[in-house]
PDB file of N, CA, C and O in Angstrom:
ATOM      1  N   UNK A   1       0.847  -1.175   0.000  1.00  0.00           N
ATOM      2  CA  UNK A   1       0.000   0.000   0.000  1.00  0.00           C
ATOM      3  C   UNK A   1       0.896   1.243   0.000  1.00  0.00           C
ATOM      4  O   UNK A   1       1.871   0.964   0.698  1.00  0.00           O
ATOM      5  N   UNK A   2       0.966   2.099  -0.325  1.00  0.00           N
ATOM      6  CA  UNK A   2       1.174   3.605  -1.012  1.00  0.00           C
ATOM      7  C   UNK A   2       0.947   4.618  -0.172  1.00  0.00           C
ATOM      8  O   UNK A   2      -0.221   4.671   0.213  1.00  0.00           O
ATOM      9  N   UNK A   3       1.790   5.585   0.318  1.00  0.00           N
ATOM     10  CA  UNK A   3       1.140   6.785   0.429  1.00  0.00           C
ATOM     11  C   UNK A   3       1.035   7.885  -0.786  1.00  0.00           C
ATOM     12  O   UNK A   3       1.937   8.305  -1.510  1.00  0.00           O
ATOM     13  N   UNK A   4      -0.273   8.192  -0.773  1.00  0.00           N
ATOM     14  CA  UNK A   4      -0.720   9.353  -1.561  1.00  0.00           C
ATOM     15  C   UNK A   4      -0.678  10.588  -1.649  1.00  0.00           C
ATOM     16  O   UNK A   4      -1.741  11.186  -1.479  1.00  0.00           O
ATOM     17  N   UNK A   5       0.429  11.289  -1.911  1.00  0.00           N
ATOM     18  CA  UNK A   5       0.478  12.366  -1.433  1.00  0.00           C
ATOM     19  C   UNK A   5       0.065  13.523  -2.626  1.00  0.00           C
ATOM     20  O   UNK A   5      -0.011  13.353  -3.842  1.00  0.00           O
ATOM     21  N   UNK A   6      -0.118  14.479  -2.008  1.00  0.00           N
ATOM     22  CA  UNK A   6      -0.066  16.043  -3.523  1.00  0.00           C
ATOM     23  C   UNK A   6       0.238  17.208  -2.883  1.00  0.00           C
ATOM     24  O   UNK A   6      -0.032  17.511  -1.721  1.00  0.00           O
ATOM     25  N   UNK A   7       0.912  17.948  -3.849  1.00  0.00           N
ATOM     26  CA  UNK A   7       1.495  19.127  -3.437  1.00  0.00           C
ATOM     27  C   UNK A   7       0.802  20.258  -4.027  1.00  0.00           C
ATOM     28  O   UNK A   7       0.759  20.206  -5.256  1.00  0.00           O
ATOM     29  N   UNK A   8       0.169  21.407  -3.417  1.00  0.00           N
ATOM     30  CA  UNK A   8      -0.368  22.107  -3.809  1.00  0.00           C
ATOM     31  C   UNK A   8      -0.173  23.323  -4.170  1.00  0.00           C
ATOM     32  O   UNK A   8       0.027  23.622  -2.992  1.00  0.00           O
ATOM     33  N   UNK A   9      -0.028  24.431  -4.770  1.00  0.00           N
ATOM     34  CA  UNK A   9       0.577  25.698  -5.144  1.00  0.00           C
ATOM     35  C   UNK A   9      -0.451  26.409  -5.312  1.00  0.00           C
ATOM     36  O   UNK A   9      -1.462  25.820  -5.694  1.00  0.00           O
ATOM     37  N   UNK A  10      -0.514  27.815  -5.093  1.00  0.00           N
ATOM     38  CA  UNK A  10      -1.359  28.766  -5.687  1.00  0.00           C
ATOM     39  C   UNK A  10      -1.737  28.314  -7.429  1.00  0.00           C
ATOM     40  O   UNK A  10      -2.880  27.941  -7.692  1.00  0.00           O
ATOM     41  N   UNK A  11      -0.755  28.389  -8.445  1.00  0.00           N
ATOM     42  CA  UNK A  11      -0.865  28.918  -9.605  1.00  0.00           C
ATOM     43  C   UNK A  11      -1.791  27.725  -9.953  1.00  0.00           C
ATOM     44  O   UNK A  11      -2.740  27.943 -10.707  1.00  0.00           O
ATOM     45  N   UNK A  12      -1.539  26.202  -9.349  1.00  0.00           N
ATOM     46  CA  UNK A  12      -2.255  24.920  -9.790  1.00  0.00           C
ATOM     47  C   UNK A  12      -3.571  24.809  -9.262  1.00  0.00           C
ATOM     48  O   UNK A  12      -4.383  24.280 -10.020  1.00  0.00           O
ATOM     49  N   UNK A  13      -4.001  25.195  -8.095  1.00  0.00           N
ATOM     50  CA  UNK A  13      -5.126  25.685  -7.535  1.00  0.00           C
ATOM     51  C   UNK A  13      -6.251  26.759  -8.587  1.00  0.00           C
ATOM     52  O   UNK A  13      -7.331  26.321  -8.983  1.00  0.00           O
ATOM     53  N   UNK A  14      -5.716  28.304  -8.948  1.00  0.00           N
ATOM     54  CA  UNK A  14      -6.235  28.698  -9.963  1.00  0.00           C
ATOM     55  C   UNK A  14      -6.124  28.317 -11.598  1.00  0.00           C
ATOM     56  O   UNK A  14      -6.899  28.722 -12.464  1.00  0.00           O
ATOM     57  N   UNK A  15      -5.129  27.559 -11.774  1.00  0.00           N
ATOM     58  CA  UNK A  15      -5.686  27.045 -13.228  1.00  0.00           C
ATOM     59  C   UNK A  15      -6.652  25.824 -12.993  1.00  0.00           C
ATOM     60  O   UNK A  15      -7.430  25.617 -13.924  1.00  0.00           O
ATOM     61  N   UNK A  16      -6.738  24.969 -11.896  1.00  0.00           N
ATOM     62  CA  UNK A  16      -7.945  24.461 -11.339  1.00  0.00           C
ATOM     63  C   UNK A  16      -9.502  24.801 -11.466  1.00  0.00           C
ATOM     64  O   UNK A  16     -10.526  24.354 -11.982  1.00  0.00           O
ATOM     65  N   UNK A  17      -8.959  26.095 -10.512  1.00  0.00           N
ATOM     66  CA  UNK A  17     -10.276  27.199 -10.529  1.00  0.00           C
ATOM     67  C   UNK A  17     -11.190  27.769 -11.650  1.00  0.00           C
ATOM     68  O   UNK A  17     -12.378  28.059 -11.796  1.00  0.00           O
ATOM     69  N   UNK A  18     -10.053  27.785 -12.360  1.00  0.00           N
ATOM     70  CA  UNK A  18     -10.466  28.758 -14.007  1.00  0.00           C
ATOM     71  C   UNK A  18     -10.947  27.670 -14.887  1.00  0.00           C
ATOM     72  O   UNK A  18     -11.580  27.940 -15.908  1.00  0.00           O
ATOM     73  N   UNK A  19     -10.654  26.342 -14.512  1.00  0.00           N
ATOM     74  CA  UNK A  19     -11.106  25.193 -15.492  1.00  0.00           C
ATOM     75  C   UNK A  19     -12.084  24.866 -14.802  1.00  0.00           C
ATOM     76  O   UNK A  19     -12.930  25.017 -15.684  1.00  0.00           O
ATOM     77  N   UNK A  20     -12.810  24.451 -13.700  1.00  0.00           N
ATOM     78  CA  UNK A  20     -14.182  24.387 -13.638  1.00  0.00           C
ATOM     79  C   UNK A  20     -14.750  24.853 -12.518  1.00  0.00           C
ATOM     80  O   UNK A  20     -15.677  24.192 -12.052  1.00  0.00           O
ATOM     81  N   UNK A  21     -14.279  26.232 -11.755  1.00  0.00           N
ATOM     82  CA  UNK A  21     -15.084  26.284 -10.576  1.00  0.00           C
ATOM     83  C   UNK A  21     -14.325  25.963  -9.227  1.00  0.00           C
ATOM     84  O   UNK A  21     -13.141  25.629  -9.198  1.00  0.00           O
ATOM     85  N   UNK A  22     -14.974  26.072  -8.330  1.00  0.00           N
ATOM     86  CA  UNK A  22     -15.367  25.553  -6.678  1.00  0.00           C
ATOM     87  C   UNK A  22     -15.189  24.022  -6.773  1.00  0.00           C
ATOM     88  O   UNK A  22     -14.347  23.437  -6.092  1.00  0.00           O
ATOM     89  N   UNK A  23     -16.058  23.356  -7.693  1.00  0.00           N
ATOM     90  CA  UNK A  23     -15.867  21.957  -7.650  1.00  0.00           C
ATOM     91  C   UNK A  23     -14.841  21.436  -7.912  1.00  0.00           C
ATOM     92  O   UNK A  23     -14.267  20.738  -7.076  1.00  0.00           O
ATOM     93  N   UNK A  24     -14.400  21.623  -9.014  1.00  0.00           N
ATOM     94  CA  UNK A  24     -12.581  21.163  -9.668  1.00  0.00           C
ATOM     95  C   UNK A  24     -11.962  21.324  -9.112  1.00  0.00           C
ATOM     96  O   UNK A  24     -11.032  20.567  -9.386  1.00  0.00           O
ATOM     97  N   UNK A  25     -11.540  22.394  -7.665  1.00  0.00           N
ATOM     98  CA  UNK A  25     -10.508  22.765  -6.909  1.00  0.00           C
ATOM     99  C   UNK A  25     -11.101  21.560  -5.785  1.00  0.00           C
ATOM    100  O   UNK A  25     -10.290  20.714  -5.407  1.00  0.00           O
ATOM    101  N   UNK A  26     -12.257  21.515  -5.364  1.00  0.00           N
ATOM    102  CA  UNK A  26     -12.396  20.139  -4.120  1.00  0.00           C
ATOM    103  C   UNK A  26     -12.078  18.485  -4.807  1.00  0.00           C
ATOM    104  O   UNK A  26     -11.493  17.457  -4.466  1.00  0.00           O
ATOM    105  N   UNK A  27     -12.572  18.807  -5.533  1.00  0.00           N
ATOM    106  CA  UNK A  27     -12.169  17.074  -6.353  1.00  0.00           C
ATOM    107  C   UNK A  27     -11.191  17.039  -6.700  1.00  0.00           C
ATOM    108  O   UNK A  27     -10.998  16.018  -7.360  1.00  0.00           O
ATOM    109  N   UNK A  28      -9.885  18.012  -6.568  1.00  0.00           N
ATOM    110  CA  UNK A  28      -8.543  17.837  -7.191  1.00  0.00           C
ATOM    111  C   UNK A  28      -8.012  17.293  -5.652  1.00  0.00           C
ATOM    112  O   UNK A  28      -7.004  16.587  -5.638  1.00  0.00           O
ATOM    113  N   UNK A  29      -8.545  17.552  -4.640  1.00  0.00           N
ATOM    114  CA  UNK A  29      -8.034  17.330  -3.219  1.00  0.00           C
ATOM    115  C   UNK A  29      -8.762  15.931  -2.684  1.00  0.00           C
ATOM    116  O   UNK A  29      -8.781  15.821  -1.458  1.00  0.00           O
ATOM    117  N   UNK A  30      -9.333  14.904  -3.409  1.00  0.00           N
ATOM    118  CA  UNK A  30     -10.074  13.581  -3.091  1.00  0.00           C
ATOM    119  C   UNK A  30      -8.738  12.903  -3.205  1.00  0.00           C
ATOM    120  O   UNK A  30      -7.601  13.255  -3.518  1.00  0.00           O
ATOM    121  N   UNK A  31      -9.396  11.658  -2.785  1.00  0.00           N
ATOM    122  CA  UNK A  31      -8.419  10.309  -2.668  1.00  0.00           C
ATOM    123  C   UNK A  31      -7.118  10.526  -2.111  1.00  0.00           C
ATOM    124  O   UNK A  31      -6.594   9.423  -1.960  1.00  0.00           O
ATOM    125  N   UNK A  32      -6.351  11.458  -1.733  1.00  0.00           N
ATOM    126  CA  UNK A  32      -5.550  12.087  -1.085  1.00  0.00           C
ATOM    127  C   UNK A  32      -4.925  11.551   0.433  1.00  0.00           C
ATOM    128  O   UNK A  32      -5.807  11.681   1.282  1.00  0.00           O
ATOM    129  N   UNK A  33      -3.696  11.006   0.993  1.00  0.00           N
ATOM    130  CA  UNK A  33      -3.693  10.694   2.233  1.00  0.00           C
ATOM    131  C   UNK A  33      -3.102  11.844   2.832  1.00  0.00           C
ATOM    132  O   UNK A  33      -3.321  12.150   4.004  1.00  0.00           O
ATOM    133  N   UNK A  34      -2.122  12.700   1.823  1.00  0.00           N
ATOM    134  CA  UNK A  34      -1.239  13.501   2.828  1.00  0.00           C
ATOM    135  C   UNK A  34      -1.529  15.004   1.611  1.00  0.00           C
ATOM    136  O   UNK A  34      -1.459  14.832   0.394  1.00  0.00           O
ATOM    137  N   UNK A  35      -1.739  15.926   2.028  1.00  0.00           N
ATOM    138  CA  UNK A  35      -1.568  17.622   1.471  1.00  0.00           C
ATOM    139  C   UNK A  35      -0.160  18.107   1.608  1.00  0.00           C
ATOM    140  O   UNK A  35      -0.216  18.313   2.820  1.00  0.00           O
ATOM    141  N   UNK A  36       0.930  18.410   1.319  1.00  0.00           N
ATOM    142  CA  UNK A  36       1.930  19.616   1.521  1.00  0.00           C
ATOM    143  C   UNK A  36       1.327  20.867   0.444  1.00  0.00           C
ATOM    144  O   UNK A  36       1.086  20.793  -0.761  1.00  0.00           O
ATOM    145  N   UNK A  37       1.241  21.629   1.070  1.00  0.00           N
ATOM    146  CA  UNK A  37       0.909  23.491   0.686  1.00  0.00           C
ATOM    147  C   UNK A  37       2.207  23.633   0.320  1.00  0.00           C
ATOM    148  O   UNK A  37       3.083  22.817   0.607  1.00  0.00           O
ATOM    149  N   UNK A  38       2.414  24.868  -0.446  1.00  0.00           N
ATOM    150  CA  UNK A  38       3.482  25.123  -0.890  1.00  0.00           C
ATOM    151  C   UNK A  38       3.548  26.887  -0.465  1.00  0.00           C
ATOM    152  O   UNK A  38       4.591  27.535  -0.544  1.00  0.00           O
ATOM    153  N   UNK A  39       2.600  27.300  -0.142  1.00  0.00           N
ATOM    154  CA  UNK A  39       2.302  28.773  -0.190  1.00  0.00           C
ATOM    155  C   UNK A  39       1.184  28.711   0.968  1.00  0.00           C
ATOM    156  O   UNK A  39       0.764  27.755   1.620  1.00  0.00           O
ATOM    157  N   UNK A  40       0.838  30.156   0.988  1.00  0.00           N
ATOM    158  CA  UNK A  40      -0.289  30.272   2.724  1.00  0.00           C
ATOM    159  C   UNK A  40      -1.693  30.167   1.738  1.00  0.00           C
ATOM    160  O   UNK A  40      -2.757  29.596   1.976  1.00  0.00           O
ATOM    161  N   UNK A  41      -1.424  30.656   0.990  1.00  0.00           N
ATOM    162  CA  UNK A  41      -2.581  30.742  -0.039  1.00  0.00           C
ATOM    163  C   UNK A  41      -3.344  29.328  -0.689  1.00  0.00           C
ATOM    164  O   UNK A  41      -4.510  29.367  -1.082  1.00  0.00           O
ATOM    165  N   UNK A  42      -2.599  28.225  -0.731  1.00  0.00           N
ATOM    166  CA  UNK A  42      -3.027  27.229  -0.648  1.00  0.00           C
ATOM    167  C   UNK A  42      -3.105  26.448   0.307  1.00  0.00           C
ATOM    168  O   UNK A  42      -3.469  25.343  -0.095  1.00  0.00           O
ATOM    169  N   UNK A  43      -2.883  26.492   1.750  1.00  0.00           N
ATOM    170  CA  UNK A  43      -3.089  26.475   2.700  1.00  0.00           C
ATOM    171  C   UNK A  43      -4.755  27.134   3.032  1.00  0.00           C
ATOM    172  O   UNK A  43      -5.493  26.150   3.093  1.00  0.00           O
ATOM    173  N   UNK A  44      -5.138  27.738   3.139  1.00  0.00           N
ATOM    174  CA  UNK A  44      -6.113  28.445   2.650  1.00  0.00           C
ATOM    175  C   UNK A  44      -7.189  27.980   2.200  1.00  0.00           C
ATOM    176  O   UNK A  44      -8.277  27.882   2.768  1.00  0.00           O
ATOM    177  N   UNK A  45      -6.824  27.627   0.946  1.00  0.00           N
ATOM    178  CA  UNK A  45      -7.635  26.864   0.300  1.00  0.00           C
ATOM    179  C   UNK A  45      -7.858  25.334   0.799  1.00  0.00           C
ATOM    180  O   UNK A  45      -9.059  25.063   0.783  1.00  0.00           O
ATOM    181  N   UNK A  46      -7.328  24.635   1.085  1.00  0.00           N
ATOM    182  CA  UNK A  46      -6.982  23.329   1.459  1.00  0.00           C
ATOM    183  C   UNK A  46      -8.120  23.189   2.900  1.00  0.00           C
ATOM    184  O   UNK A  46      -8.926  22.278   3.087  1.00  0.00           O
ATOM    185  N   UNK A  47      -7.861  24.420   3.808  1.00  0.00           N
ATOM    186  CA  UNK A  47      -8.862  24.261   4.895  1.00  0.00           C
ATOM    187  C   UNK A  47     -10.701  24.786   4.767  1.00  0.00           C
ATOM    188  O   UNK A  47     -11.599  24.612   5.591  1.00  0.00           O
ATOM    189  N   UNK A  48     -10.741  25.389   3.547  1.00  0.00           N
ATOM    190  CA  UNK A  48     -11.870  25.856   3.270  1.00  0.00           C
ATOM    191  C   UNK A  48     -12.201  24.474   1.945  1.00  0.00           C
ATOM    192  O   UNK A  48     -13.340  24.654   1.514  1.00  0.00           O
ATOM    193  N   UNK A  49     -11.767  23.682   1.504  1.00  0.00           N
ATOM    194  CA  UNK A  49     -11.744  22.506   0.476  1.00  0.00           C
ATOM    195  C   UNK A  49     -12.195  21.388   2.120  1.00  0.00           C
ATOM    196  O   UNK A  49     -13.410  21.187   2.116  1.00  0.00           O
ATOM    197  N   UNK A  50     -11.661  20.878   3.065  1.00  0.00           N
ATOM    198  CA  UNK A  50     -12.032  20.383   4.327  1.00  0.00           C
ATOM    199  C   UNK A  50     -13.210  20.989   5.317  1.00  0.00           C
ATOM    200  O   UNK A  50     -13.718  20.372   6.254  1.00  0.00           O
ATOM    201  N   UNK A  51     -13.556  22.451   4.865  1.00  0.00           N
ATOM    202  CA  UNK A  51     -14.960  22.667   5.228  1.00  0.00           C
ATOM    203  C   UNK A  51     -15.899  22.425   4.142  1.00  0.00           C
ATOM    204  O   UNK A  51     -17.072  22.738   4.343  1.00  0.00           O
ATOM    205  N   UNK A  52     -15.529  21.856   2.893  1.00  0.00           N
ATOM    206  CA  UNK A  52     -16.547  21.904   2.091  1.00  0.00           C
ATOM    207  C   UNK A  52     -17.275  23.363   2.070  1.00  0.00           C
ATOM    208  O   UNK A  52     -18.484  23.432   2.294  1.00  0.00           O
ATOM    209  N   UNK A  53     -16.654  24.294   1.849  1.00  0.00           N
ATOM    210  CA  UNK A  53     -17.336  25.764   1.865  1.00  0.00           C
ATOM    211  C   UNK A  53     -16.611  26.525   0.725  1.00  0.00           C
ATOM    212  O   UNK A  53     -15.566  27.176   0.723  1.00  0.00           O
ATOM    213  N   UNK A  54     -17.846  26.117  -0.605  1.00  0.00           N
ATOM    214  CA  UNK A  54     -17.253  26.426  -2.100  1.00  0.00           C
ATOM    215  C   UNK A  54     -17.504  27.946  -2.254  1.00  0.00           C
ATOM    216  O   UNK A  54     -16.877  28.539  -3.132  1.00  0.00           O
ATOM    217  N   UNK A  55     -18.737  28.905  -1.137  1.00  0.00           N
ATOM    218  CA  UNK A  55     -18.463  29.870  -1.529  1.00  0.00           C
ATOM    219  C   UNK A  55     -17.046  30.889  -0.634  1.00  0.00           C
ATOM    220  O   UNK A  55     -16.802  32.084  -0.798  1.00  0.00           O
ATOM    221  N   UNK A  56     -16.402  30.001   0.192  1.00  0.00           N
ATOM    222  CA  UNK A  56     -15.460  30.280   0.806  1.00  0.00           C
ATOM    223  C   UNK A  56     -14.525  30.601  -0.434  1.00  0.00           C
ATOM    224  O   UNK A  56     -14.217  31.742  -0.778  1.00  0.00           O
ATOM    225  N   UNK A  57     -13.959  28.982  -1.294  1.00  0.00           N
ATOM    226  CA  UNK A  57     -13.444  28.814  -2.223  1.00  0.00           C
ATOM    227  C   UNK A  57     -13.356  29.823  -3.522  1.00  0.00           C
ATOM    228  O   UNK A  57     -12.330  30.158  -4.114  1.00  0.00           O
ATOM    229  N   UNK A  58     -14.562  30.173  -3.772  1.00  0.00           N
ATOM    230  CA  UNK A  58     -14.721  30.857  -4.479  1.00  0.00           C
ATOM    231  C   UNK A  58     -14.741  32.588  -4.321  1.00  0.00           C
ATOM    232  O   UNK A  58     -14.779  33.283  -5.336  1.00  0.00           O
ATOM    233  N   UNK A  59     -14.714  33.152  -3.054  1.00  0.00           N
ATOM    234  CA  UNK A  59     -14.525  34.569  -2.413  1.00  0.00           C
ATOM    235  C   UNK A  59     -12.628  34.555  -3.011  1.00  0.00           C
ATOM    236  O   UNK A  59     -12.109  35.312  -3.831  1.00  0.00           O
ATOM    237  N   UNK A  60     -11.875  33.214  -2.097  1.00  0.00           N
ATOM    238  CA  UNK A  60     -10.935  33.475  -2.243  1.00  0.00           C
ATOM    239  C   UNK A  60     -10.185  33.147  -3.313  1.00  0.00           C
ATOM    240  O   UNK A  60      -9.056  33.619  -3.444  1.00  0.00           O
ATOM    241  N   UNK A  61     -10.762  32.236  -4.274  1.00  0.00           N
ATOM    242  CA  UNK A  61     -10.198  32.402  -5.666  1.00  0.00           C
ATOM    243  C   UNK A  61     -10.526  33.305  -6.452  1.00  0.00           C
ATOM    244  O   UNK A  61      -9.687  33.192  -7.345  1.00  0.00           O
ATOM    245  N   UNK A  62     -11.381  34.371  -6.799  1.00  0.00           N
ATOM    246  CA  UNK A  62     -11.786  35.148  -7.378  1.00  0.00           C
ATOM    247  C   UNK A  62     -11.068  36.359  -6.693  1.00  0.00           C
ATOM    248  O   UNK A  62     -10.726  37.113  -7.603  1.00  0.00           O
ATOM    249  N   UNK A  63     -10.775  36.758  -5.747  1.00  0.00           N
ATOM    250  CA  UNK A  63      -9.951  38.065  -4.787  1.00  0.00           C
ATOM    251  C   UNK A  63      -8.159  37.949  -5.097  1.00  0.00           C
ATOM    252  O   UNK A  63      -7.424  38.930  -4.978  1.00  0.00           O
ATOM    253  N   UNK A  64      -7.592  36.374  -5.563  1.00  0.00           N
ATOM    254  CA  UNK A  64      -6.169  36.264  -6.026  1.00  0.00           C
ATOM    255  C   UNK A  64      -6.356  36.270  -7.256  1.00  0.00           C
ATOM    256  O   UNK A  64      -5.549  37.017  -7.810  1.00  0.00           O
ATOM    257  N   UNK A  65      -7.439  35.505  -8.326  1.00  0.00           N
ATOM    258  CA  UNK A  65      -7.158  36.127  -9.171  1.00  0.00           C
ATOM    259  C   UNK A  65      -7.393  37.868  -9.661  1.00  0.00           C
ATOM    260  O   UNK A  65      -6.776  38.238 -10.660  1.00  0.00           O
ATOM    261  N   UNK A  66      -8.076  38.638  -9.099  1.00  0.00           N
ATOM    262  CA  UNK A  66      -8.219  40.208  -9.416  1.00  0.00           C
ATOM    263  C   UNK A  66      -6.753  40.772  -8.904  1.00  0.00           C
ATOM    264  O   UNK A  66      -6.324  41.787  -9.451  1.00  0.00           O
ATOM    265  N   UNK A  67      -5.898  40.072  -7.762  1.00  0.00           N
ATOM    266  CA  UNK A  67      -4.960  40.950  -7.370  1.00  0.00           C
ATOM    267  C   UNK A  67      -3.612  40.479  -8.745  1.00  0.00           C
ATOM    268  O   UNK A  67      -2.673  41.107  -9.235  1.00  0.00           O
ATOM    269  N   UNK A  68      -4.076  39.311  -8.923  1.00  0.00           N
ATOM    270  CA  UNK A  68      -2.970  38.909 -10.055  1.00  0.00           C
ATOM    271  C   UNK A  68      -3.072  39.816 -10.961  1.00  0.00           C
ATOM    272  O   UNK A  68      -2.146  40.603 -11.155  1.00  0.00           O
ATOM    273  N   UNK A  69      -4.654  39.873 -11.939  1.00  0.00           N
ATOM    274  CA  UNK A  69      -4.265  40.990 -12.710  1.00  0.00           C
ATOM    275  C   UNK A  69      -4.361  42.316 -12.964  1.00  0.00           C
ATOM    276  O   UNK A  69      -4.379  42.969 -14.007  1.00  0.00           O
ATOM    277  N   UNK A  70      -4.459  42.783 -11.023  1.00  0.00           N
ATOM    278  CA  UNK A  70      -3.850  44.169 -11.024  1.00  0.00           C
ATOM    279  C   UNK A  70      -2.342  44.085 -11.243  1.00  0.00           C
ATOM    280  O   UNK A  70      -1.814  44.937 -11.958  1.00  0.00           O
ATOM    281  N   UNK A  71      -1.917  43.524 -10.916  1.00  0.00           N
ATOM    282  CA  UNK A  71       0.023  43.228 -10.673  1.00  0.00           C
ATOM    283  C   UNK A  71       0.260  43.449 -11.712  1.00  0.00           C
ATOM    284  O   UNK A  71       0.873  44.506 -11.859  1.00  0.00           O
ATOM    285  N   UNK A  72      -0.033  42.702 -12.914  1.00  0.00           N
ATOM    286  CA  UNK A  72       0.540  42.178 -14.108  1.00  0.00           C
ATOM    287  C   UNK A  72      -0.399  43.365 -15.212  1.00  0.00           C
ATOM    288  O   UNK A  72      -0.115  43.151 -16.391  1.00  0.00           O
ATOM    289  N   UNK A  73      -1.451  44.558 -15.018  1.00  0.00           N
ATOM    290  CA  UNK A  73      -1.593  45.496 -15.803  1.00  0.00           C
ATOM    291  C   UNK A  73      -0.822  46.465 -15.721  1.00  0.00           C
ATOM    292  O   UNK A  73      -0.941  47.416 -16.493  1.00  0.00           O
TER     293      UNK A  73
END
């Protein structure tokens, strides 16, 4: 038997996000034994993905992506 692990990042989280939603970011975190975060920001996400609270998910994916493309205009 295996441990299962995944590593999570901001940028993989929102291209997650941008491909289907609230849902695609919780179902990318199933079958899973162990999380390492890579950033606070997916940290973040990871504990609001364990409350099952997609409009959590979605406040805070939609607020990193607007600050991304203030940065980058």
């Amino acid at each position: 038997m295996s441990f299962n692990k995944r590593y999570f990042c901001k940028d993989s989280l929102i291209n997650r996000y941008e491909y289907g939603g609230a849902e695609a970011v919780i179902s990318f975190f199933a079958k899973i034994d162990g999380a390492i975060f890579e950033d606070s920001f997916s940290s973040q996400i990871g504990d609001a993905v364990y409350e099952r609270d997609a409009e959590l998910i979605d406040k805070l994916m939609q607020n990193e992506i607007k600050n991304h493309e203030q940065r980058t205009s």
